[in-house]
Every structure is written in structure tokens, then in C-alpha cells.
C-alpha positions in Angstrom: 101.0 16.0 101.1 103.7 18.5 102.2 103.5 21.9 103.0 105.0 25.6 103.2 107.9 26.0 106.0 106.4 28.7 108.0 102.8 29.2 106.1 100.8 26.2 107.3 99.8 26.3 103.3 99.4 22.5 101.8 101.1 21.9 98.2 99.1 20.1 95.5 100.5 17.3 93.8 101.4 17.6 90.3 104.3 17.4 88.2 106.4 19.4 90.2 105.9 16.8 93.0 108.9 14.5 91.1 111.0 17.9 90.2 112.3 19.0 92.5 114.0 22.1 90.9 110.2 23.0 89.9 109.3 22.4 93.4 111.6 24.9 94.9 111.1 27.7 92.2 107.0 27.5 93.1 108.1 27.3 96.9 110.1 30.7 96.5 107.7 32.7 94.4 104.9 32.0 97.2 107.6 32.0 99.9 107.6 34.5 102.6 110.9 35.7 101.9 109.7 36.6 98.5 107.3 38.1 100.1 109.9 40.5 102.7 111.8 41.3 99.6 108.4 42.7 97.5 107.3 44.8 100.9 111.3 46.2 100.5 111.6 47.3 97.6 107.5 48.6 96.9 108.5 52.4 98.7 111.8 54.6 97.9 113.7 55.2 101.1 113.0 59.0 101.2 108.9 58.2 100.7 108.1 58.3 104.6 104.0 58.6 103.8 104.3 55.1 101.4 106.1 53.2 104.3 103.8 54.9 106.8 100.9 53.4 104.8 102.7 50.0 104.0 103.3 49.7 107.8 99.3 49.9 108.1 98.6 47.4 105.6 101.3 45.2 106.6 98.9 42.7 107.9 96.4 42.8 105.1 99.2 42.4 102.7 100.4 39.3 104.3 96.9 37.9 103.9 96.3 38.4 100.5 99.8 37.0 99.9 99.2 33.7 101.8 95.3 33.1 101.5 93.5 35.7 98.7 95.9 35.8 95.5 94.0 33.0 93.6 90.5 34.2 94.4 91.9 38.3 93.9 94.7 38.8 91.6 94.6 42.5 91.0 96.5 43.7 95.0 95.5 47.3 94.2 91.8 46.5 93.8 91.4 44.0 96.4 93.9 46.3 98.7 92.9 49.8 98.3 89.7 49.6 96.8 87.8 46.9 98.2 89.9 46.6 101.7 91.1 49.8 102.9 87.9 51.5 100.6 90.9 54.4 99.7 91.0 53.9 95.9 88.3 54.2 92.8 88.8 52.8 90.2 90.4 54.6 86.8 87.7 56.8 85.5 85.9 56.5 88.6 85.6 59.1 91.6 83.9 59.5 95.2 82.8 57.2 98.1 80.7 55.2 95.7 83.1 55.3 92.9 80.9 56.8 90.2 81.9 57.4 86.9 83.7 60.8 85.8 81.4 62.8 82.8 81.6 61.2 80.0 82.2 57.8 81.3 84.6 55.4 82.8 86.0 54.6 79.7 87.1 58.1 78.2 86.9 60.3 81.5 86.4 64.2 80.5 86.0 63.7 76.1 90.1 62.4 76.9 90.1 66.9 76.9 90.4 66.9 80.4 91.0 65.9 84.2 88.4 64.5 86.2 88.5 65.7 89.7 89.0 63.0 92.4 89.8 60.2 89.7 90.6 57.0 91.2 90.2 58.3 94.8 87.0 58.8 97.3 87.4 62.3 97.2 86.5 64.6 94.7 83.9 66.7 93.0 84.0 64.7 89.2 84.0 68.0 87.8 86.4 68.1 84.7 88.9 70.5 84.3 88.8 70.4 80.3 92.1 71.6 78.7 92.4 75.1 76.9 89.7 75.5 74.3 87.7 73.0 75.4 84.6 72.9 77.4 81.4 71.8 78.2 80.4 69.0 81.0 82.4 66.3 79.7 84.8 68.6 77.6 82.6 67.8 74.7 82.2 70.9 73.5 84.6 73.5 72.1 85.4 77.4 74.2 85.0 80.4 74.6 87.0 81.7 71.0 87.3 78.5 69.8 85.2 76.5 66.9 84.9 73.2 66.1 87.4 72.4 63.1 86.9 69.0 63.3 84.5 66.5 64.9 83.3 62.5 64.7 81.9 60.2 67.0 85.1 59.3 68.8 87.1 62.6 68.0 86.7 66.4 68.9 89.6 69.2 67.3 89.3 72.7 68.3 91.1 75.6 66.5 91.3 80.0 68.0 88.8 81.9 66.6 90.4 85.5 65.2 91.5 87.6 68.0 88.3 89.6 69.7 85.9 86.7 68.5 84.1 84.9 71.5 82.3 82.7 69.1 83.0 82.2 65.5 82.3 79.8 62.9 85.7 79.7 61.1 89.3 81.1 61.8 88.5 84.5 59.6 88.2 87.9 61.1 84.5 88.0 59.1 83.6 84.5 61.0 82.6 85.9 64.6 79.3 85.2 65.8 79.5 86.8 69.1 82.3 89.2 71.0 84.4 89.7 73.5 84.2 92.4 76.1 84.9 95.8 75.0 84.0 94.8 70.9 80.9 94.9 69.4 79.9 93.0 66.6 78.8 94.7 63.0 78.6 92.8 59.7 80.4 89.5 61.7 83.2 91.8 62.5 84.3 92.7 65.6 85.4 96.1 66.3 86.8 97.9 69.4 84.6 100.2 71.7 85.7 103.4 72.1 84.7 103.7 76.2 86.5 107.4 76.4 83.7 108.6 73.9 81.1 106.5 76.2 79.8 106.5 80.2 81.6 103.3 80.0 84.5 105.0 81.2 85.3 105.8 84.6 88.5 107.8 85.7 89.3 110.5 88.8 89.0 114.3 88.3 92.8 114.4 87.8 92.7 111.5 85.2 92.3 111.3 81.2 91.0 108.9 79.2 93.1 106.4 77.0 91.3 104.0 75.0 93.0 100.4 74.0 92.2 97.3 71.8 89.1 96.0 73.9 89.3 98.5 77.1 90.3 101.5 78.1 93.0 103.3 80.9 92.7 106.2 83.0 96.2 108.8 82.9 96.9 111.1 85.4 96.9 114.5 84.3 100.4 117.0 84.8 101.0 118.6 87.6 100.0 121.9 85.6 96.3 121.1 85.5 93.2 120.6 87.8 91.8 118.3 85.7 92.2 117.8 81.6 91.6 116.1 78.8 94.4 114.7 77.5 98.4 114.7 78.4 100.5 117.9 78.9 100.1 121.1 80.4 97.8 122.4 76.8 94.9 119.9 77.6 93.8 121.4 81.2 90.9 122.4 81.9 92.0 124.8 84.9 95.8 125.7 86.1 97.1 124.1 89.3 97.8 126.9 91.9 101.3 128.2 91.1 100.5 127.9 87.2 98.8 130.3 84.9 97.3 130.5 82.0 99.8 131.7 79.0 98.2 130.7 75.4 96.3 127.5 75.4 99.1 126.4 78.1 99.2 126.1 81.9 103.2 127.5 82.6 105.2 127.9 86.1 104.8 130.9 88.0 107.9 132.6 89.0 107.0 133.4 92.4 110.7 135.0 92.8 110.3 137.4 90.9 108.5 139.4 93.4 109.8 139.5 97.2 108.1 136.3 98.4 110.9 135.7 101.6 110.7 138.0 104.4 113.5 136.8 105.8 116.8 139.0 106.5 119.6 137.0 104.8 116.9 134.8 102.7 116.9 134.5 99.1 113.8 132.6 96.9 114.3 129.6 94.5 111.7 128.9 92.3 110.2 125.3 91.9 108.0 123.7 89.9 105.0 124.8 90.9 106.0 126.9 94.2 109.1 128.1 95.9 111.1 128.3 98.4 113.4 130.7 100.9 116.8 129.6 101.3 119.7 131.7 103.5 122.0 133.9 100.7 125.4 132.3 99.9 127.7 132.9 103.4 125.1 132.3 105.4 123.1 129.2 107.3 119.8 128.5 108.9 120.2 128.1 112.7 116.4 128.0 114.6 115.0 129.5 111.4 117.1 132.0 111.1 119.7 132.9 109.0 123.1 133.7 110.9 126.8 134.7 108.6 129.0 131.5 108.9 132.0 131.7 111.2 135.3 131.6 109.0 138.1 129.8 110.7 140.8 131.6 111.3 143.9 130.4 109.1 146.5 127.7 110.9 150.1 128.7 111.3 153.0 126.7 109.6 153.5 124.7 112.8 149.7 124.8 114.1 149.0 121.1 113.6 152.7 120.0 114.8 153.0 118.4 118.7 154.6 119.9 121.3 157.6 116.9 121.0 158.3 117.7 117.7 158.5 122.2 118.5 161.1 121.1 121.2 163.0 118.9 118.7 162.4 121.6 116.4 164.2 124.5 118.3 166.9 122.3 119.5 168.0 122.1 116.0 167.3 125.5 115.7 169.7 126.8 118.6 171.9 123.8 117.6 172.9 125.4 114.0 172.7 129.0 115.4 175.8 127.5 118.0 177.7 126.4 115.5 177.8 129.3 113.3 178.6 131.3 116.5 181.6 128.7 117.1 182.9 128.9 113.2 182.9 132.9 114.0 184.6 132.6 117.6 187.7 130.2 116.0 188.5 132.6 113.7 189.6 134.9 117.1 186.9 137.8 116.7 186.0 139.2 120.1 182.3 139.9 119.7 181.4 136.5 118.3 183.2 134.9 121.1 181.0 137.3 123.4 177.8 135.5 121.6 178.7 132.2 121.1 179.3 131.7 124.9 176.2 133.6 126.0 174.6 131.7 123.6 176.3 128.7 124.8 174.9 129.6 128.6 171.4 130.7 127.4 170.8 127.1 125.8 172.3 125.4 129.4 170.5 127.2 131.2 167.1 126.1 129.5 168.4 123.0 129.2 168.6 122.5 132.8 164.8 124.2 133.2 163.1 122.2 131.5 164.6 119.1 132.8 166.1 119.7 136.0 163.2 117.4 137.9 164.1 114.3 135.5 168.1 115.4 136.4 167.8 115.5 139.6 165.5 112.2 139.7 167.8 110.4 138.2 171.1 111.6 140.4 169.3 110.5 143.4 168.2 106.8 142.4 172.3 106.4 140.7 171.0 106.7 137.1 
């Protein structure tokens, strides 16, 4: 008799007993190694809530590895339903596992889901799928029919449009209708609610009827109240509208003096009006002063006073020099002017910068 390094488990004798090849592929399939490898690779890396659960099963795991797989094949029955009591199961819901409507077998007609399946949780109400309904989704919706049915086998088809029941896909099928239709001679046909106290819309609102319903409009800004859209279906004019023909129009309020104002002017709005100072002038306080117009810049308004001083420089510079082309030529008067020009520019010369000369004598510059 030998046994499983690590388990304590004896191994029966049989064939495998004199093969030994056989021997060690039954040793590794039990083996706890085999067993470390199955526990890595049951949960994704990135699924933290199956390795949290794994972690607290580890033990029970282990046990039904070494001492309950003969007796309990099925892990997930003996592990999560009968152990941790955390499963149902399939077609089964709640703590005492009951079965969904219509049966374990075909939960929901096989039309639908059955709430809490295979858990402890759960209402077992189905959730049948679209035109299907019923308990057990045996039974076909609201604007559906059965087109087809058998013991095993439920098909069903849209009734025509406003139809809630029907007995075929035709418009002349319906058996009952919708909201806002009303059955004659197995027709449906829409409601008008605007011509009923069905409908229900503001004083400043119309009355729009649609396939099935209705909407309420607001009425223009012309009307205190109406019955339909536009300024020709009020029933009274909006202050600042009157009455011309069958039509509520604007009121030109300018056209008498509505702006007491001095310097005001009226501009007429939809509906109103409104005093605004005459061109040239601007509100200031509420009242409407004449706009200050700037005075127009000289040529040399927006130079600095670095570039006028450069300026007459050149200026007195070109007037010298014509003075000197005059004085060459040996005429007396120009002579006169080009050296009291001459002494005029010096002597400015040395007013303006006679600090920055005499600065600079003293310190050697």
C-alpha cells in the first residue's frame, strides 16, 4: 500500500500498481500541484472580487479536492450551492432555490429572464422579452397576437399600429385600442382631444391634435389668448397691438411724442418702444448730454520729444548750409545770416546741454 507525498491519501492497487508511467499520470492529476495550478489559472489577473472569493474558499476547495471528488463530482454544486449556500441551481432562484415560472426546465416560456436565477437573491419575476407577457411569458402583449402556438412553442407577431389587441396583423383586426383611439367597426381611429375636455392647455396656448394625443402651442405674442397660430386667431390683442381686420398688428407708439426727454428720440419695438438719446448725443445718469468731439492732432502731435529735437536739428542743419552755399559766393547779407545763424544754433546748443558739458569737463570725459 503506498500513498500520496504530502496528502496522507492511500492508493488502491490495480493495474497501474506494475505501470509505473500509469502510476504517475493518476499521482499528478490528484496531485496537489495539479491542484496549485487549477486555483491559478480559475480567476483573470484583473478579477480582484473572484480571487477575493477564491481566497475564502481556499480551504473548502482543498477539501473537496483531497477527500469529496468521488462522493461530489459537480465543484460548483457541492461548492457554491450546498457549501457556501451562494448559488441556485439553473432555473432555480431564492434561499430555498425554487423554481422560476414556468419551471426549472424552460424558465420564463424560454421568452424571458427569470429574476435571481441561479442565485439566493431574487424576486423570480420574469422579465419576458418584447411582445411577450404573462406570468411565465406564456402569453403574447399588449399589440401583439398569437401567430403561432403548440405545446412546446409560442410566436408572436405586431398588431397594426394603434391596435392594443387584435386578432390578426390587419388594420380591420383590432379588438381593443390604445390610448387616444377608439374603436368603431374593429378600426381604430384617432381622438380628436382639441374638439373634447380631454384637452388641457394654458390661456396663452392652442390646441394641436396628433395621431393618438394631442399638444398645447403657445399663442404669438400679438394675442391674449387664441385659437390657433398667428396674430388672426386671437381672441383679444396684447397691450401694444390693435385690432386692424381680423388681425392683431404692432402699434407704433412713435408716432406720437411718447419720450419726454430733451435730446431723446423713440424706436418702436415689437410690441412697445423705447427712448434712445438723438444721433450726437449719449446717456450719462439718464440724461442725454452732446458728445465731446476731440479736437484734431497736429502733424507732429503723437511724435516724442527726442524725435522734435532730432527733428529741428536737421531743420537748422539744412537751413546752415544753404546760408553757407550763399555766404561762399561773397554776398554780404548772407554772410551777415549765416553767422548769426551760426551763433543762434551754439548758443542753444550750449543751453540745452550745458549741465551734461560741464559734467563731463569736470570728471575728464
Amino acid at each position: 500500500m503506498s500513498y500520496l507525498p504530502g496528502t496522507g491519501r492511500q492508493l488502491q492497487q490495480g493495474p497501474g500498481e506494475n505501470n509505473p508511467g500509469q502510476l504517475r499520470r493518476w499521482k499528478y492529476k490528484d496531485s496537489e500541484t495539479r491542484l496549485v495550478e487549477v486555483l491559478e489559472s480559475v480567476c483573470s489577473k484583473s478579477d480582484f472580487e473572484c480571487h477575493r472569493l477564491l481566497e475564502l474558499s481556499e480551504e473548502l476547495v482543498e477539501s473537496w479536492w483531497f477527500h469529496k471528488q468521488q462522493e461530489a463530482p459537480d465543484l460548483f454544486q457541492w461548492l457554491c450551492s450546498d457549501s457556501l449556500k451562494l448559488c441556485c441551481p439553473s432555473g432555480t432562484f431564492g434561499p430555498s432555490c425554487l423554481p422560476c415560472p414556468g419551471g426549472a426546465e424552460k424558465p420564463c416560456g424560454g421568452y424571458g429572464q427569470c429574476e435571481g436565477e441561479g442565485t439566493r437573491g431574487g424576486s423570480g419575476h420574469c422579465d419576458c422579452q418584447a411582445g411577450y407577457g404573462g406570468e411565465a411569458c406564456g402569453q403574447c402583449g399588449l399589440g401583439y397576437f398569437e401567430a403561432e402556438r403548440n405545446a412546446s412553442h409560442l410566436v408572436c407577431s405586431a398588431c397594426f399600429g394603434p391596435c392594443a389587441r387584435c386578432s390578426g396583423p390587419e388594420e380591420s383586426n383590432c379588438l381593443q385600442c390604445k390610448k387616444g383611439w377608439a374603436l368603431h367597426h374593429l378600426k381604430c381611429v384617432d381622438i380628436d382631444e382639441c374638439g373634447t375636455e380631454r384637452a388641457s392647455c394654458g390661456a396663452d396656448q392652442f390646441c394641436v391634435n396628433t395621431e393618438g394625443s394631442y399638444e398645447c402651442r403657445d399663442c404669438s405674442k400679438a394675442c391674449l389668448g387664441c385659437m390657433g397660430a398667428g396674430p388672426g386667431r386671437c381672441k383679444k390683442c396684447s397691450p401694444g397691438y390693435q385690432q386692424v381686420g381680423s388681425k392683431c398688428l404692432d402699434v407704433d407708439e412713435c408716432e406720437t411724442k411718447v419720450c419726454p426727454g430733451e435730446n431723446q428720440q423713440c424706436e418702436n419695438t415689437e410690441g412697445s418702444y423705447r427712448c434712445v438719446c438723438a444721433e450726437g448725443y449719449k446717456e450719462i445718469e439718464g440724461v442725454c448730454v452732446k458728445e465731446q468731439i476731440p479736437e484734431s492732432a497736429g502733424f507732429f502731435s503723437e511724435m516724442t520729444e527726442d524725435e522734435l529735437v532730432v527733428l529741428q536739428q536737421m531743420f537748422f542743419g539744412v537751413i546752415i548750409c544753404a546760408l553757407a552755399t550763399l555766404a561762399a559766393k561773397g554776398d554780404l547779407v548772407f554772410t551777415a545770416i549765416f553767422i548769426g545763424a551760426v551763433a543762434a544754433m551754439t548758443g542753444y546748443w550750449l543751453s540745452e546741454r550745458s549741465d551734461r558739458v560741464l559734467e563731463g569737463f569736470i570728471k575728464g570725459r
